[in-house]
C-alpha positions as CSV (number, residue, x, y, z in Angstrom):
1,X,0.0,0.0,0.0
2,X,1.4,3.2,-0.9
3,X,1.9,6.1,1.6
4,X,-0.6,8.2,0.7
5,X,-3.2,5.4,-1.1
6,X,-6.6,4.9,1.6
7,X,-6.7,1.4,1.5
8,X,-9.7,0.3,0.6
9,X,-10.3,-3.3,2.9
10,X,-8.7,-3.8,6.1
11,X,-7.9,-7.8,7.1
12,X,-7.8,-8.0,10.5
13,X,-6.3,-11.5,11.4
14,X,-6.2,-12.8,15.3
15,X,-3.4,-15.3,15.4
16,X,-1.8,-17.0,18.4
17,X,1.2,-19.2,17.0
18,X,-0.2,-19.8,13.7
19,X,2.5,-21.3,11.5
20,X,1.3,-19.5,7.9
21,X,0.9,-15.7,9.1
22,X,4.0,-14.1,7.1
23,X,2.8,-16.5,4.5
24,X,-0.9,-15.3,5.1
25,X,0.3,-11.7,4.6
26,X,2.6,-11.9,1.5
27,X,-0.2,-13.8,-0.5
28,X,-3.3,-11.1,0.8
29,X,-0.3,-8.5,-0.7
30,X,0.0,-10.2,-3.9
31,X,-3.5,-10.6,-4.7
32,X,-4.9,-7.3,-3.7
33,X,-1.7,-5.9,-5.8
34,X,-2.9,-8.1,-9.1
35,X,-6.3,-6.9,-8.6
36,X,-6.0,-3.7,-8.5
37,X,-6.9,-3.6,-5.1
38,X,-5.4,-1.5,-2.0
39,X,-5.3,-3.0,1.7
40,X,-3.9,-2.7,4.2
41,X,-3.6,-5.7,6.9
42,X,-3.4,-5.9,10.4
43,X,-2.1,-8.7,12.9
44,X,-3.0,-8.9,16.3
45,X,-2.0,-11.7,18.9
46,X,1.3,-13.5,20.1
47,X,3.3,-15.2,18.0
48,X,7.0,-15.5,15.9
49,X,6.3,-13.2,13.2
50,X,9.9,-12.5,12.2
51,X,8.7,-13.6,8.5
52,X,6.1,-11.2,8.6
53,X,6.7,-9.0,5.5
54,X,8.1,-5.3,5.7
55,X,5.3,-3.6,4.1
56,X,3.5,0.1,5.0
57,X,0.4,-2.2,4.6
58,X,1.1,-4.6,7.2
59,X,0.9,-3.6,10.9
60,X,1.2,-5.4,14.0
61,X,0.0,-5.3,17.4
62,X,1.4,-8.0,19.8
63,X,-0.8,-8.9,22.5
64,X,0.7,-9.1,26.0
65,X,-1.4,-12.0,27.4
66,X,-3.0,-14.6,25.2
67,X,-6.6,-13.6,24.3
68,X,-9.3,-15.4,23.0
69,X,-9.8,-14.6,19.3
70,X,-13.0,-11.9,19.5
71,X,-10.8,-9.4,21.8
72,X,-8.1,-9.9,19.2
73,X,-10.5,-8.9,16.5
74,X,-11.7,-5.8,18.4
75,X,-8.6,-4.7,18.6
76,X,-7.9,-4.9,15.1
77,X,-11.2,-3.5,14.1
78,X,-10.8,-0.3,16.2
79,X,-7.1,0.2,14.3
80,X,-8.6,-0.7,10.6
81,X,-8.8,2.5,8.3
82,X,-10.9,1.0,5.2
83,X,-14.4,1.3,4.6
84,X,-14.7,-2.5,4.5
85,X,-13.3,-5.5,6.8
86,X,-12.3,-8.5,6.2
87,X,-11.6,-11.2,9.4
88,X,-9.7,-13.8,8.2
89,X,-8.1,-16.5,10.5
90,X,-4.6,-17.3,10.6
91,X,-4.4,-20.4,9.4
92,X,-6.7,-19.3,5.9
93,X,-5.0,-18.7,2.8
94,X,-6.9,-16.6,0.5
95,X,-7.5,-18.1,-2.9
96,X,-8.0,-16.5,-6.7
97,X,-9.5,-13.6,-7.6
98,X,-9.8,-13.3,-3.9
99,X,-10.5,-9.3,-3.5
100,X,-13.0,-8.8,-6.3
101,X,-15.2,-11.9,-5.1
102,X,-15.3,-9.9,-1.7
103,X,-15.8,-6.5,-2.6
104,X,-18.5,-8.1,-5.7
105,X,-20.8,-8.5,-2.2
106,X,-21.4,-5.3,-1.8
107,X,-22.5,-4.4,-5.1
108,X,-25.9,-4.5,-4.6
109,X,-25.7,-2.6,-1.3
110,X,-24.4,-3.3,2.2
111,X,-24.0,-7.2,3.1
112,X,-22.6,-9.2,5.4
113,X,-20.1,-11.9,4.0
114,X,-18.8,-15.4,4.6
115,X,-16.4,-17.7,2.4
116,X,-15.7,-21.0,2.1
117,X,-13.3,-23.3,2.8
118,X,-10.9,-25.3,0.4
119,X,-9.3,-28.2,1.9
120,X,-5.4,-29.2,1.7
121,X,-6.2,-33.2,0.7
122,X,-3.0,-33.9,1.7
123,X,-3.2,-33.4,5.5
124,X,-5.5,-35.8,6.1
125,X,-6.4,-34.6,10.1
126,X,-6.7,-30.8,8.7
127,X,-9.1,-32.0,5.6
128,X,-11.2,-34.4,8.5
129,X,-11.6,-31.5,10.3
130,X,-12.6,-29.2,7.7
131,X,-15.5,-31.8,6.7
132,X,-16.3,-32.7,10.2
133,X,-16.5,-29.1,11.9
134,X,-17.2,-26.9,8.4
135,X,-19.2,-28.8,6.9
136,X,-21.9,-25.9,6.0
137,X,-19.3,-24.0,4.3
138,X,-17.1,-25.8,2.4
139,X,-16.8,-25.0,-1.5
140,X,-18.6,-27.0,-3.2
141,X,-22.4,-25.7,-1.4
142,X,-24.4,-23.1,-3.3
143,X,-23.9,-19.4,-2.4
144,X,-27.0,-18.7,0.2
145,X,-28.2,-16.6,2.9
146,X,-27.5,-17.3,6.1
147,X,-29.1,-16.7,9.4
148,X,-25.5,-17.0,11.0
149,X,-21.7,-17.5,9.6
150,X,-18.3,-18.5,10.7
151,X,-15.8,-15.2,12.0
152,X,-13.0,-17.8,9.7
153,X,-13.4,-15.3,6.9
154,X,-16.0,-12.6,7.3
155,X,-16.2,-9.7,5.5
156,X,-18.6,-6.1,5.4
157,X,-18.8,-2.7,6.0
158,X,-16.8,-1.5,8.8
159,X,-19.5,0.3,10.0
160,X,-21.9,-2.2,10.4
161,X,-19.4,-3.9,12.4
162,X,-18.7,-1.0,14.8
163,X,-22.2,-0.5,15.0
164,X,-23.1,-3.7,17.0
165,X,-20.0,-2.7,19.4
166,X,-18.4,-5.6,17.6
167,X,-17.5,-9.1,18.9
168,X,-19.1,-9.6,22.8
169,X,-15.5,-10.7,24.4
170,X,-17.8,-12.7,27.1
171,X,-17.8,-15.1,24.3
172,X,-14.6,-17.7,24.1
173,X,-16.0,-19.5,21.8
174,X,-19.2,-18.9,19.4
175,X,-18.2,-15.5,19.2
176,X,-19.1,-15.3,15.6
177,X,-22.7,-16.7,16.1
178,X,-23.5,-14.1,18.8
179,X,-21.8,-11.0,16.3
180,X,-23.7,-12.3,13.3
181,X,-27.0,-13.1,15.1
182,X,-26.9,-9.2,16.0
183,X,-25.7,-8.2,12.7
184,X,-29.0,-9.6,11.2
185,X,-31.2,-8.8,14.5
186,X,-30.4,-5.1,13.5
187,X,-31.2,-5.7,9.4
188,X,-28.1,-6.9,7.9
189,X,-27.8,-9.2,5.3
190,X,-25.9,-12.3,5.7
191,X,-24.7,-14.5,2.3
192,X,-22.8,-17.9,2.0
193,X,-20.5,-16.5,-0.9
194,X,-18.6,-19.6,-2.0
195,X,-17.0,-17.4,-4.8
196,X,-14.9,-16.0,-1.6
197,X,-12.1,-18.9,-0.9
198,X,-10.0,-19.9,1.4
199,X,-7.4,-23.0,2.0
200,X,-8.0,-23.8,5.4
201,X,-5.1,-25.4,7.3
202,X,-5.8,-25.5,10.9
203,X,-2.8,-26.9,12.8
204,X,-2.7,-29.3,15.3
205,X,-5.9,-31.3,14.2
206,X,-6.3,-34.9,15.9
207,X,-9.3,-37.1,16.5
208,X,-8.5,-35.6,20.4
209,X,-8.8,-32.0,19.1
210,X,-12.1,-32.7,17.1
211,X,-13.5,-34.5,20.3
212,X,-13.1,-31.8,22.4
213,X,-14.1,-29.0,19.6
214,X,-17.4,-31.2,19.3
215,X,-18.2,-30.5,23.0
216,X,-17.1,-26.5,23.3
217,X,-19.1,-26.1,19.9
218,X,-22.0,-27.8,21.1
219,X,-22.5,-25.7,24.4
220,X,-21.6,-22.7,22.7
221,X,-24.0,-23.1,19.7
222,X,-26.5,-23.8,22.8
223,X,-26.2,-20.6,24.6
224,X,-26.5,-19.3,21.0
225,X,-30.1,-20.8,20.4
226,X,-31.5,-19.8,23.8
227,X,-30.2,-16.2,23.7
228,X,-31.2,-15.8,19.6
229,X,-33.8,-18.3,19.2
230,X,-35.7,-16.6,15.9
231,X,-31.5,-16.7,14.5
232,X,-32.2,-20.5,14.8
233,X,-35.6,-21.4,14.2
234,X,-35.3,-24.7,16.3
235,X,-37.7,-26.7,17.7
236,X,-38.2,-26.2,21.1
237,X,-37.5,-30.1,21.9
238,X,-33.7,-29.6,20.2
239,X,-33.0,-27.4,23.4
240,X,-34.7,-30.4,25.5
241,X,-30.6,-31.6,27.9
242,X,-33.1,-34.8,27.9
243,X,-33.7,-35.0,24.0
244,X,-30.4,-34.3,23.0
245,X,-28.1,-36.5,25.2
246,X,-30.5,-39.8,24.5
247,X,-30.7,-38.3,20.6
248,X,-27.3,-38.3,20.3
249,X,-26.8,-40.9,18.5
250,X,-29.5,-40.8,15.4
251,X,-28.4,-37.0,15.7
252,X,-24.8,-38.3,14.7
253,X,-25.9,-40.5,12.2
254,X,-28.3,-38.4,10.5
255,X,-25.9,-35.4,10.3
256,X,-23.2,-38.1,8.8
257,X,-25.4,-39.1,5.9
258,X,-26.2,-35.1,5.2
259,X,-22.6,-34.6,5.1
260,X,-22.3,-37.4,2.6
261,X,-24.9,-36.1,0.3
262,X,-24.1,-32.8,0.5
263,X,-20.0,-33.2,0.0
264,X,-19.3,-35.6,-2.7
265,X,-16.0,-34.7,-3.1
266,X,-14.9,-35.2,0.0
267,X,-16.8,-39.1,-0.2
268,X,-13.3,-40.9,-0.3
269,X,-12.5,-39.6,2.7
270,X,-15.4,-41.1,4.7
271,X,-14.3,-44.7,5.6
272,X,-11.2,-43.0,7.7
273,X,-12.8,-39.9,8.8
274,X,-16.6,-41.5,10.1
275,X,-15.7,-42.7,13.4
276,X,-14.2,-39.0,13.9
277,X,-17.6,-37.4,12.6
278,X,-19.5,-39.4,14.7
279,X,-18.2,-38.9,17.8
280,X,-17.4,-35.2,17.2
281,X,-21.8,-34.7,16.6
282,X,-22.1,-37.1,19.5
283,X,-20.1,-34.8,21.5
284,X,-21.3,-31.7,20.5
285,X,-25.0,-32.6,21.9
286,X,-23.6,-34.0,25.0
287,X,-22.3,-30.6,25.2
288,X,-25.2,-28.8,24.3
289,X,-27.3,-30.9,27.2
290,X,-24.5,-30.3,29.4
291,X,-25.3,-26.0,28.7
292,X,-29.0,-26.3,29.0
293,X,-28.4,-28.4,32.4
294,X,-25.3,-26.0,33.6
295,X,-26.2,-22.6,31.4
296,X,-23.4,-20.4,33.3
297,X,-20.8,-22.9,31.8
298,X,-17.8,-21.0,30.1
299,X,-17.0,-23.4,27.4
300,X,-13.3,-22.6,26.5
301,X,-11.5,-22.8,22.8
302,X,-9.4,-26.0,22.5
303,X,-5.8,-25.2,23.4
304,X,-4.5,-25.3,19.6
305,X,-1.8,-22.6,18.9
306,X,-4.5,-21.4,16.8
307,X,-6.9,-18.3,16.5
308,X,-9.5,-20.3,14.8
């Protein structure tokens, strides 16, 4: 970005370790530069950014004490200086024609925007993950609008962020179901835009990791549907501790046979990555009962070197 250029998105990317962040930074460089497009990028969190490039564009603020990703967004969203802003995890690489797909969103007027996820198929935890835990916004759905979307790679006017006061930082995790529940309680409109990619590499994945994510997911998503019901639209029973521990397991079943109807590109993966998806759905309603038996619960991120 040059000197005296207003950028014209701000990526704001909460990282804590994250292996890919220089990386991350270099290639959001590169594409705005191809497209025409000026940014400018800031990093918040803790970290050995060393690789980070030297760049006007690219600023840093390190965090003293570890933070959970929504104060780390804040922060970045109270330094951005473009009219739009982009959250993009720290482990997400953005993909072609990345910059026009985002700003092609707004052309109709002010939206609220989510991308999708590509999968590195050669990491076979990072890909089961991807399918297990993003399964409603991986690349191959249909663009659509959403009642709620993922904080992985979300993008609108900064405006309508600031607005809502931003991310509630009482949230460890689920952060980006309370913002975006808000963001349409107040009118905005929320799209699926799988035209808006991202490789998503989170690091550290294990069937452990995907276990415990199930439960912290499930009791956050929980809190979620009893503080934003008309967000969700579920039936009163779903939010029934009793219904969903004995549910559990037609729950995990049924949602394993969606996500092999929906995904068939990720079909060759199933035989390995089942027993994972099963127990990660059967965890995340054990969690949510656990949330509608104990609601003051503070369900905490896993423990991943990761913002995500």
């Amino acid at each position: 970005m040059e000197r005296d250029e207003s950028p014209q998105v701000s990526v704001v990317i909460p990282c804590h370790h994250e292996p890919f962040v220089g990386e991350i930074a270099r290639l959001l460089l590169e594409r705005a530069r191809a497209e025409g497009v000026v940014i400018d990028v800031v990093i918040v969190g803790a970290g050995d950014f060393s690789d980070l490039p030297a760049h006007p564009g690219v600023r840093l603020l390190r965090t003293e004490h570890p933070r959970w990703p929504g104060p780390k967004r804040n922060r970045g969203l109270s330094m951005s200086r473009a009219p739009y802003v982009l959250f993009l995890d720290g482990d997400c690489l953005p993909g072609p024609g990345f910059f026009a797909s985002l700003l092609a969103t707004q052309r109709d007027g002010p939206a609220i925007a989510g991308g999708a996820v590509d999968s590195p198929w050669g990491d076979f935890w990072s890909t089961a993950y991807n399918l297990i835990c993003l399964r409603e916004y991986l690349s191959g759905l249909p663009a659509s609008f959403r009642r709620t979307l993922p904080s992985f790679c979300l993008f609108g006017p900064r405006e309508a962020f600031s607005a809502v006061g931003g991310f509630d930082e009482s949230w460890t995790v689920g952060e980006d179901l309370d913002l975006t529940a808000r963001l349409g309680a107040t009118g905005s409109i929320l799209r699926f835009e799988p035209a808006i990619r991202v490789l998503h590499r989170p690091a550290g994945r294990s069937f452990t990791r995907i276990l415990r994510n199930g439960w912290a997911h499930g009791g956050t998503s929980m809190r979620a549907r009893a503080q934003y019901p008309e967000a969700f639209g579920a039936p009163r029973i779903s939010r029934n501790p009793v219904a969903l521990a004995l549910g559990a397991p037609l729950v995990a079943v049924y949602y394993a046979f969606r996500t092999w109807l929906q995904h068939p590109d990720y079909r060759g993966l199933f035989p390995a990555a089942l027993p994972a998806m099963l127990v990660f759905r059967l965890a995340w309603c054990y969690g949510a009962a656990w949330n509608r038996l104990r609601p003051a619960q503070v369900f905490h991120p896993v423990a991943n070197r990761g913002a995500s």
